[in-house]
N, C-alpha and C positions, 0 to 999 in steps of 0.2 A: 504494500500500500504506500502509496507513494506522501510525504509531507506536505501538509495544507499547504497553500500560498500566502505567502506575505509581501507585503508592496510598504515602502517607505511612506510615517510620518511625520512631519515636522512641525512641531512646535518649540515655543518658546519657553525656557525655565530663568529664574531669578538665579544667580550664582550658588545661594544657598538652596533652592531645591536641586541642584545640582550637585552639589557637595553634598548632599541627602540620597542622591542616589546613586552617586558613586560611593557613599557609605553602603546603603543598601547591597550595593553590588558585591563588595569585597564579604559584607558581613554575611552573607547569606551564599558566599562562594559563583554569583556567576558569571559567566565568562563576558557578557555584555551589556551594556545600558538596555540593550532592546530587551533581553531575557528580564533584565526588570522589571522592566514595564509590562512586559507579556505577563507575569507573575501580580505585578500591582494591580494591569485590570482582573486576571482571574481569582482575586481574592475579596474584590472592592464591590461594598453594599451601595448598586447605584439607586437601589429602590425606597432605598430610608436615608439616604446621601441629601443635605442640603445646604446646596450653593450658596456662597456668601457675595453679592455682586454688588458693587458700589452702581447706586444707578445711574444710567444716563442716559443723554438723550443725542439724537444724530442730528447734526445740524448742517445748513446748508449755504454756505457765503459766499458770495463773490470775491476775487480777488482778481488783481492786474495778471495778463499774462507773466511780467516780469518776477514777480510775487510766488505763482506758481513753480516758474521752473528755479528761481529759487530755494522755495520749500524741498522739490526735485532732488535737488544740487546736493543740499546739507542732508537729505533725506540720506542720500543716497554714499555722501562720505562718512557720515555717522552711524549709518547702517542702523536708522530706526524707521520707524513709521514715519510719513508727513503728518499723523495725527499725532503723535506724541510730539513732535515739532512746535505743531501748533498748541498742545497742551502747556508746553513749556514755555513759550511764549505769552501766551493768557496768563500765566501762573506769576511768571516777570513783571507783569503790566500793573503799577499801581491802580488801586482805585481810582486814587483823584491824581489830576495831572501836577504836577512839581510845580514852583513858584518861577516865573520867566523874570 
């Protein structure tokens, strides 16, 4: 009988879920990140599991083309999201504007 099929997926982890599962890995002897995770879904209660989600909402703004590819540019040397760009950004932006 031949081995089920598996196909690559990718997601993102925080350094310390990382460090969590490369713990996991060594503690529990397996030979790979993916054998983790095959092991973490086959053990994990998704039916009484509840997610913890900050809410939020999707929004939708215009910007200059310049602005965009911009966002693009840094997106893409920093290797995150344009939304996380733009979060960090919002996040910079005082409430009230500074005194001129």
């Amino acid at each position: 009988m031949a081995a089920p099929k598996s196909s690559p997926l990718t997601f993102e982890l925080t350094e310390e879920m990382q460090a969590r599962l490369e713990a996991c890995r060594r503690g529990h002897g397996y030979a790979s990140a993916s054998a983790v995770v095959r092991a973490a879904l086959a053990a994990f209660d998704f039916a009484g599991c509840r997610p913890v989600r900050a809410k939020q909402r999707q929004l939708s703004v215009r910007v200059s083309a310049d602005q965009r590819a911009l966002l693009r540019r840094h997106a893409r040397l920093k290797r995150v999201s344009v939304g996380e760009l733009l979060r960090l950004a919002l996040t910079a932006m005082p409430v009230k504007p500074g005194r001129r």
